[in-house]
C-alpha positions in Angstrom: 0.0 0.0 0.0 1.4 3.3 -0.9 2.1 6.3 1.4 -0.8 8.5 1.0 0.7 12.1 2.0 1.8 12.7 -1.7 -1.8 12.6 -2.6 -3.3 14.7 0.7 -2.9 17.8 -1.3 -5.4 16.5 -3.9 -7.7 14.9 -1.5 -8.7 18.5 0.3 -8.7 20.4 -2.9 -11.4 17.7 -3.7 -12.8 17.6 -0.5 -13.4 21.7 -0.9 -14.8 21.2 -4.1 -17.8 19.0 -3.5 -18.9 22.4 -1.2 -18.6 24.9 -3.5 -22.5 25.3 -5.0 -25.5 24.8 -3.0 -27.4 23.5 -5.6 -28.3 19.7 -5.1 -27.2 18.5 -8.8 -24.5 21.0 -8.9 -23.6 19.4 -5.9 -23.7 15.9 -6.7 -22.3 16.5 -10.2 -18.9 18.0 -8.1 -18.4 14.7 -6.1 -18.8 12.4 -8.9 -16.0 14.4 -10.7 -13.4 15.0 -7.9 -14.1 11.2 -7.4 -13.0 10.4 -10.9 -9.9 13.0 -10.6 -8.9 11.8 -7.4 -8.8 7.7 -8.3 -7.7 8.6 -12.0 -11.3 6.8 -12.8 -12.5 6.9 -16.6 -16.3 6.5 -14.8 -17.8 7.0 -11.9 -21.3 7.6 -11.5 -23.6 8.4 -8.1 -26.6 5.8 -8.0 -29.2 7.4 -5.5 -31.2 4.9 -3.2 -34.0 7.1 -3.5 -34.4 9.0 -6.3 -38.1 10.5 -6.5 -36.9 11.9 -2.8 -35.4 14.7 -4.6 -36.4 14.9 -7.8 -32.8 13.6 -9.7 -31.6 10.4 -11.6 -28.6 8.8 -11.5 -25.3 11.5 -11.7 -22.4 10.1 -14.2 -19.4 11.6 -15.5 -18.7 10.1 -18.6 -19.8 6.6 -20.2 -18.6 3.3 -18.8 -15.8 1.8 -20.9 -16.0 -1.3 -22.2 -14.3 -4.2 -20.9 -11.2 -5.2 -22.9 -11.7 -8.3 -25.5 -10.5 -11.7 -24.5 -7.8 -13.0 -26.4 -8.5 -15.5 -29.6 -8.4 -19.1 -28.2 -6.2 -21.9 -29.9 -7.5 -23.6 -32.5 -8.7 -27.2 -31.5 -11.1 -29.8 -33.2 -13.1 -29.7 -29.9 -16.4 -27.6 -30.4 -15.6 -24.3 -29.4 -17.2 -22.5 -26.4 -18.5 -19.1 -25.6 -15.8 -17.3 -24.8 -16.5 -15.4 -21.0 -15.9 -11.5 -20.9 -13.8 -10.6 -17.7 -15.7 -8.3 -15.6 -14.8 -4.2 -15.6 -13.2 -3.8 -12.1 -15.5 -1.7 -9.8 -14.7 0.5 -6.7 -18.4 0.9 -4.8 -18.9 3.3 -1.7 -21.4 4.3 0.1 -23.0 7.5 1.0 -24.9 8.7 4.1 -26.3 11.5 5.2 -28.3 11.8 8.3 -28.2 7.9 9.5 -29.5 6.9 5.8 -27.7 6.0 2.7 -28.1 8.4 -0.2 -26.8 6.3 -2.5 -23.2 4.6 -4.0 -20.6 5.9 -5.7 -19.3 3.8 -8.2 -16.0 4.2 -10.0 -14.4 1.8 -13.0 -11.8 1.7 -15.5 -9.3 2.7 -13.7 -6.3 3.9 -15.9 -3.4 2.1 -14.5 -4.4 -1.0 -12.5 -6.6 -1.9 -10.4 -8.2 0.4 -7.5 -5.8 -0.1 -4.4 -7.0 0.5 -0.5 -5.4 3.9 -1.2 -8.1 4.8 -3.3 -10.8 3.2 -1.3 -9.5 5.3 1.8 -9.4 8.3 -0.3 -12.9 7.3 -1.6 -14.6 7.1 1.8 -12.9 10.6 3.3 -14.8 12.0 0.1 -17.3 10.2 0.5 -18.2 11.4 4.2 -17.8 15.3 3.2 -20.3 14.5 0.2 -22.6 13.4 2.8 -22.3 16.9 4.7 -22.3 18.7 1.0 -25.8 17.0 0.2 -27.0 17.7 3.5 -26.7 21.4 2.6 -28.2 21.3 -0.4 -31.5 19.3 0.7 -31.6 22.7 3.0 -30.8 24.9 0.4 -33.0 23.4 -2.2 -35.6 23.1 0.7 -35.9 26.4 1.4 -35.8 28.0 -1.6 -38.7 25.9 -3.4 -40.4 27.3 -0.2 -39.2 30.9 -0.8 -40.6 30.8 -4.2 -44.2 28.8 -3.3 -44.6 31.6 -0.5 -43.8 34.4 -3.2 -46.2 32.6 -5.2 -49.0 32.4 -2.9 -48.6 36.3 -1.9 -48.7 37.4 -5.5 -51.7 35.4 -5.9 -53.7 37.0 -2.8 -52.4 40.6 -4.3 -54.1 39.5 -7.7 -57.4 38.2 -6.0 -57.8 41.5 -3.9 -57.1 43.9 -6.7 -60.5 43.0 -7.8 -60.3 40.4 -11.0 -63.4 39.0 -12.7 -64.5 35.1 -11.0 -62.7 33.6 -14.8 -59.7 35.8 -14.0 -58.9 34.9 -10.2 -59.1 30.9 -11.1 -56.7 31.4 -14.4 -54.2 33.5 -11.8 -54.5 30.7 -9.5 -53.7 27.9 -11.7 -51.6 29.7 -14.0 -48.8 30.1 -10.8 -49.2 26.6 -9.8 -48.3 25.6 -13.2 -44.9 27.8 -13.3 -44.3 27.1 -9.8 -44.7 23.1 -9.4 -42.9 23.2 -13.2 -46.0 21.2 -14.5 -47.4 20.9 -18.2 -50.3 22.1 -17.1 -52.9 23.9 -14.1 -56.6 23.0 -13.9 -58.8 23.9 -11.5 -61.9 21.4 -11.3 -65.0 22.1 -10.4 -68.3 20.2 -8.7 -70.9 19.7 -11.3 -74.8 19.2 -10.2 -75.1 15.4 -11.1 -72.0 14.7 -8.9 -69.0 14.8 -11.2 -66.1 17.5 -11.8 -65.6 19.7 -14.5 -62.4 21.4 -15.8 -63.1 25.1 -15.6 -60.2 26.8 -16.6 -57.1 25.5 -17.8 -53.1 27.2 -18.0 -51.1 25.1 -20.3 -47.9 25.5 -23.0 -49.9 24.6 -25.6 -53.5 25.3 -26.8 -56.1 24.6 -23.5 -58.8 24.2 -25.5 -59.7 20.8 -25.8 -58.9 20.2 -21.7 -61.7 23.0 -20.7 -65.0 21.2 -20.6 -63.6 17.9 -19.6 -65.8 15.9 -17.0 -65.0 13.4 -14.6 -67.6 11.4 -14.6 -70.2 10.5 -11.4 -68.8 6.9 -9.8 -64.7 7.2 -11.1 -62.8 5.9 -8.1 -61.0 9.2 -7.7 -63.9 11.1 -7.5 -65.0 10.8 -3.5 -61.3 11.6 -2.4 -61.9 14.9 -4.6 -64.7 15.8 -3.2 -64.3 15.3 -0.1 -61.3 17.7 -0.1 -58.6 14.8 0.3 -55.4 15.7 -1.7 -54.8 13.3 -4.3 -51.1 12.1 -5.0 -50.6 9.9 -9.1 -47.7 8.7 -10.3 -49.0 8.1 -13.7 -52.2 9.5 -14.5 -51.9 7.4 -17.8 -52.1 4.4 -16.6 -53.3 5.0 -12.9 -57.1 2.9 -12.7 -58.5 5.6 -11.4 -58.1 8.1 -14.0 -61.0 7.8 -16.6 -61.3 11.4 -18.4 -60.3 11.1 -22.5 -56.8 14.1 -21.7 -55.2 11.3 -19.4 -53.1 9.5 -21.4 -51.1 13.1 -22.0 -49.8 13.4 -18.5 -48.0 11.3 -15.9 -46.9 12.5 -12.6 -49.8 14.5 -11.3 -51.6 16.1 -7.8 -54.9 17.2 -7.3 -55.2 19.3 -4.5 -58.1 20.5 -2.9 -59.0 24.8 -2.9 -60.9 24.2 0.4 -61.4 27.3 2.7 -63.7 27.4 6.2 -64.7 23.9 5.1 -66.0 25.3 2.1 -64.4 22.9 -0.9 -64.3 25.8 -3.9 -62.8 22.7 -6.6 -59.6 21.1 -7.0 -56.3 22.5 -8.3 -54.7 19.5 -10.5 -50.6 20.0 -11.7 -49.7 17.4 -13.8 -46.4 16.8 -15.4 -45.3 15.4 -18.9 -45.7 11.6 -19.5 -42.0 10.3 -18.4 -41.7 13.5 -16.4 -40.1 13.0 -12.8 -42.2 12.7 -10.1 -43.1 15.0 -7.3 -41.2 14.7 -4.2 -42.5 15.2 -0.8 -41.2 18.8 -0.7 -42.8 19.9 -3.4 -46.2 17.8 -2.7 -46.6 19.8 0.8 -45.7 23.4 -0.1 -48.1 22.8 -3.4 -51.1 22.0 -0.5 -50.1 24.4 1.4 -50.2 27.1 -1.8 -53.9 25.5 -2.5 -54.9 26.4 0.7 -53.8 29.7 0.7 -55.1 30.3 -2.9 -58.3 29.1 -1.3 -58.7 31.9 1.4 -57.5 34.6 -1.1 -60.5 33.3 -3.6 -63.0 33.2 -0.6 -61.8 36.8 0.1 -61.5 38.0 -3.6 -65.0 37.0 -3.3 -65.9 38.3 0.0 -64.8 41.7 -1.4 -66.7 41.6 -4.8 -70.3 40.8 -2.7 -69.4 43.9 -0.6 -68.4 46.2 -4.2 -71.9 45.2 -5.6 -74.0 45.7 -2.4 -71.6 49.4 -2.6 -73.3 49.5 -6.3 -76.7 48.6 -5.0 -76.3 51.2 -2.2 -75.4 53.6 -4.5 -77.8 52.9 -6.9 -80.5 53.3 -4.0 -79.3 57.0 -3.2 -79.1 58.2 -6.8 -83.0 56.5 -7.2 -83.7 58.6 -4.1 -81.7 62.1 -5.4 -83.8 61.5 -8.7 -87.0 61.4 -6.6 -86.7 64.1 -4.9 -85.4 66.3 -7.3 -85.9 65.8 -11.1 -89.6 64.0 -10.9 -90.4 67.3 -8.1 -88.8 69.4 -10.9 -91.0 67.9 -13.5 -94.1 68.1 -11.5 -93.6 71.4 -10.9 -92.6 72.0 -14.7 -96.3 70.8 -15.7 -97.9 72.9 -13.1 -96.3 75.9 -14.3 -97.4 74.8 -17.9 -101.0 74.3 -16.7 -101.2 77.6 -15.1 -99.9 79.2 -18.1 -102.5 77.3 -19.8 -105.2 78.9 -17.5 -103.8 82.5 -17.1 -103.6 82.8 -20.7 -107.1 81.5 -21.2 -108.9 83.4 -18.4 -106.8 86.6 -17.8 -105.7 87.3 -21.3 -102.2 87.6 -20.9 -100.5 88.7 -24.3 -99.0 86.3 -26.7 -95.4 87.9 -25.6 -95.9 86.8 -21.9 -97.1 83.2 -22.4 -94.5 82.7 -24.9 -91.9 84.2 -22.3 -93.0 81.4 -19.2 -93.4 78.7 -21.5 -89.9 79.4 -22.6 -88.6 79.2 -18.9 -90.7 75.6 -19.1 -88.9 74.7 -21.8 -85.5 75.8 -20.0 -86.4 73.6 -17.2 -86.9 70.6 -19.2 -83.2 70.9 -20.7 -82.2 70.7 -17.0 -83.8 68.1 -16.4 -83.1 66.0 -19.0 -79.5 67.1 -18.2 -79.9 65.9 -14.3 -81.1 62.9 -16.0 -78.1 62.1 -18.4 -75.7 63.0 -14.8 -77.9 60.5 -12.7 -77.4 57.6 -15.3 -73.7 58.4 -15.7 -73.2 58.2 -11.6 -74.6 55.0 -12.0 -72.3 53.7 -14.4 -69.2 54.5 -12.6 -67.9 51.8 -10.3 -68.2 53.2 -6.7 -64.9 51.1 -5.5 -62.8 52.7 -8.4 -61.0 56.3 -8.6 -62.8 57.8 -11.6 -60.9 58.1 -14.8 -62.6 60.4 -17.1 -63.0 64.1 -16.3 -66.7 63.4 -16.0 -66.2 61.3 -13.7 -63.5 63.5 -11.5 -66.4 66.3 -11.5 -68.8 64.0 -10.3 -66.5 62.6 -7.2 -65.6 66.6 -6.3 -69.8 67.3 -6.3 -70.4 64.1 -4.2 -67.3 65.1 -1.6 -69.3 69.0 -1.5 -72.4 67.1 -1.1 -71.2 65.1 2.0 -70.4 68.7 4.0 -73.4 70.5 2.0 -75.9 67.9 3.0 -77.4 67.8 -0.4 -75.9 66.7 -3.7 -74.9 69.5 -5.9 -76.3 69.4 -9.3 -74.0 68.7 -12.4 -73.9 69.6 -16.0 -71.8 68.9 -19.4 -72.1 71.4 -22.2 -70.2 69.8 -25.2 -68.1 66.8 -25.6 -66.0 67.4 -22.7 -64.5 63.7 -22.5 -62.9 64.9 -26.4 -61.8 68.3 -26.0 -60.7 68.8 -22.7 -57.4 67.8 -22.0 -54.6 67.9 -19.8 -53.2 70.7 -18.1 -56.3 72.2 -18.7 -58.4 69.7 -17.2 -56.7 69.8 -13.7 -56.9 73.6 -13.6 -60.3 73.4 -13.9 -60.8 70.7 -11.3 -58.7 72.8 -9.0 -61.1 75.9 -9.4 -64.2 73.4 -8.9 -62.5 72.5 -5.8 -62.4 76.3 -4.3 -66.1 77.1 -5.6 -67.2 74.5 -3.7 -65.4 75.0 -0.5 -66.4 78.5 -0.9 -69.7 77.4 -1.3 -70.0 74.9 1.5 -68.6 77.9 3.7 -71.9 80.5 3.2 -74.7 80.2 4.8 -78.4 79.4 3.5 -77.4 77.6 0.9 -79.8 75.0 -0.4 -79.1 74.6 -4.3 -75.1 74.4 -5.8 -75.4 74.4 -9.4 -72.0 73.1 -11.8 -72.2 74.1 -15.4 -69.2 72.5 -17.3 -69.3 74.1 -20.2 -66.6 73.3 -23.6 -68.6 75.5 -26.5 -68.6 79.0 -25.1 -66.0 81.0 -26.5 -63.6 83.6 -25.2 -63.9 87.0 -25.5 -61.7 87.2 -28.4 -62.9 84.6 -29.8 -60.9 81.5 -29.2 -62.5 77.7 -28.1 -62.4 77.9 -24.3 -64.2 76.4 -21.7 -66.1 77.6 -19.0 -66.8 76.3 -15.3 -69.9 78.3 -13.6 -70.8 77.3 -10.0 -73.9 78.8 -8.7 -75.5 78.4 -5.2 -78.4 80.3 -3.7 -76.5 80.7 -0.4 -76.4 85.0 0.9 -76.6 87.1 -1.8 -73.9 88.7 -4.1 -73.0 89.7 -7.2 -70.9 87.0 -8.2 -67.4 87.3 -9.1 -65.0 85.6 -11.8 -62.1 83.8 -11.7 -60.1 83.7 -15.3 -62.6 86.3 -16.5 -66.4 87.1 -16.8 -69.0 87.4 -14.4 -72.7 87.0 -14.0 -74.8 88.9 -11.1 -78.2 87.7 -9.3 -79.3 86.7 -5.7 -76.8 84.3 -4.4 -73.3 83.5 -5.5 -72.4 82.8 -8.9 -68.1 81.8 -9.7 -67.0 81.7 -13.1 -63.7 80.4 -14.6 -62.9 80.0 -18.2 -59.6 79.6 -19.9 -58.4 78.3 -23.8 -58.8 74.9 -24.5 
């Protein structure tokens, strides 16, 4: 046996090596090479006890050389026989980490000789710092699978809350799993009246098409685990008994995985992988459950949050009914009374042609405003109460219903033009900013019962050019009005004007 100082040097560089990356196959991939370096092997290879533990085959450096051919034998009358291949010398040892054997490591073809007990010592102090080195990287690899399904899981609770559509928060849902549990597909399955499951929604590479729609049929073996919210674990879905829908013989390793939340079972999440495909480890089938679960509560709060937007809508819905009530059907009643006494006044008095025509212009005036009150009301209810407003329409109606709230009444609101089209940016938030000081001034005087908005994008300037022209009016004190950005109208209460080029 030969001293084995001379080769120390080489055991500890490969010793360090094998530590070097954290990664599990990156790991294993650095003993099976300092291996061959250090024993002058032309293979070696790293055959893992348990393979589907993490998720890796068998780790080889190069491929095993064949066995050298057995000389001719001597010629002889006798029948000849079969001539017997010598066997490729083999160096096998063993790796453990935590109490349990990983796997062997198996080296061959050595370049000069045979493998000596040098090598087999030299082996085995490798061999025990692999076993650290793998240790390491199970934790590694452990915790950041974990790292990434938690990420995962939040982004999809962030998605669910920012208010997607029912068909949206499923796709988010299945669409992460897939990416995240590296399947070829996500489905989400859903109860059916007669019993069964249906594939709702589908995220796949390829075209999803043909998967949506798919029905497990009432009485298939798997079908009482799903629906009773137990996760469900396949090695092949091809060929597994208990798989009857016609997309099966497409996948192999596969888990369905209940979306179950307050004992409320929402459907099943299903992630399976390629035909061939590895198979999940244990790792990966917790954290996916525990991702379901989570995906679960943020669907039964996504929802939660939606019920309480519409009943906002209904709510809302309820007060504009009641501010059209009380203001544009009184305004029309009124309207007709004042035509009906017109009616009488110029039958019985004989008011000249000059005065009827004069009050039944100031009916016709009031008509226009409330057809206009009208158009406002059904706008309000178009916008989404949960939502900042986007169009300017909308911003003027959110500053009137923000007055209205200190006011105690809702100011009324009018449009003059097509606003949306030719009012534009800087010019839009000036004119916001003015509407915001009218109406604090407003809310400030006393008496006030009526605020009146006039957005108006057809009067001109003074000299002529397009402009656009905010009036608020309200009947609080009594002034002449004044103007801010030019022009001014008088009359009992307070009238603020601002106008500027469009």
């Amino acid at each position: 046996m030969h001293d084995p100082v001379p080769r120390l040097p080489s055991l500890l560089e490969a010793v360090l090596s094998v530590g070097t990356d954290l990664e599990l196959r990156a790991t294993l991939q650095h003993i099976v090479d300092a291996a061959a370096e250090l024993t002058e092997a032309r293979y070696a290879a790293l055959d893992m006890t348990d393979p589907g533990r993490d998720g890796l085959t068998g780790i080889r450096t190069a491929e095993r050389p064949e066995p050298p051919e057995p000389p001719e034998p001597p010629e002889s009358t006798e029948s000849p026989k079969p001539p017997e291949l010598p066997e490729l010398p083999e160096l096998v040892v063993p790796i453990h980490v935590d109490d349990e054997v990983f796997g062997d490591l198996r080296l061959a073809g050595k370049r000069e000789g045979p493998f000596t007990d040098e090598d087999e010592q030299l082996v085995r102090v490798l061999a025990t710092q692999a076993g650290i080195a793998i240790g390491n990287a199970r934790l590694y690899e452990t915790a950041r699978q974990r790292e990434r399904w938690i990420e995962g899981a939040a982004a999809v609770t962030t998605a669910l809350l920012s208010g997607e559509s029912a068909a949206d928060a499923l796709m988010t849902v299945a669409e992460r799993a897939r990416r995240l549990a590296e399947a070829s597909a996500g489905v989400i399955l859903q109860p059916t009246e007669d019993g069964g499951m249906e594939i709702v929604t589908a995220s796949t590479l390829d075209d999803p098409g043909d998967i949506v729609g798919v029905v497990i049929e009432p009485g298939s073996p798997v079908l009482e685990q799903l629906l009773g919210g137990e996760p469900v674990f396949i090695d092949d879905t091809a060929t597994d008994p208990r798989m009857t829908t016609r997309v099966r013989h497409r996948f192999g390793p596969s888990m369905m995985l209940p979306l179950q939340a307050g004992g409320r079972l929402l459907g099943t999440l299903a992630l399976p992988r390629r035909r061939g495909g590895r198979p999940y480890t244990a790792v990966e089938r917790l954290l996916a459950t525990q991702f379901a679960s989570q995906a679960a509560l943020a669907l039964v709060h996504a929802e939660a949050q939606h019920s309480r937007e519409r009943l906002a809508v209904y709510e809302d819905r309820d007060r504009i009914a009641r501010d059209l009530h009380d203001l544009v059907v009184q305004r029309l009643f009124a309207t007709g009374m004042m035509l009906e006494s017109t009616q009488r006044r110029s039958a019985g008095t004989g008011d000249t042609d000059k005065d009827v025509h004069a009050m039944l212009g100031h009916a016709v005036d009031e008509l226009q405003s409330t057809v206009q009150e009208v158009r406002t009301a059904i706008f309000a209810l178009q916008q989404p109460p949960a939502d900042a407003p986007t169009t300017f329409r909308g911003k003027v109606l959110r500053e009137a219903a923000g007055a209205g709230a200190v006011l105690g009444f809702q100011p009324s609101t009018r449009f003059i033009g097509a606003v949306e089209n030719r009012l534009a940016e800087p010019v839009a938030g000036r004119l916001l900013t003015a509407l915001r000081r009218a109406l604090t001034a407003a809310s400030r005087r006393a008496g006030a019962s009526r605020v009146e908005i006039t957005v108006d994008v057809t009067a001109p300037l003074p000299d002529g050019r397009p402009g656009v022209r905010l009036t608020v009016f309200d009947d609080g004190g009594a002034g002449n009005g004044h103007t801010e950005g030019g022009g001014a109208e008088g009359g009992a209460g307070t009238t603020v004007t601002w106008q500027s080029p469009l």
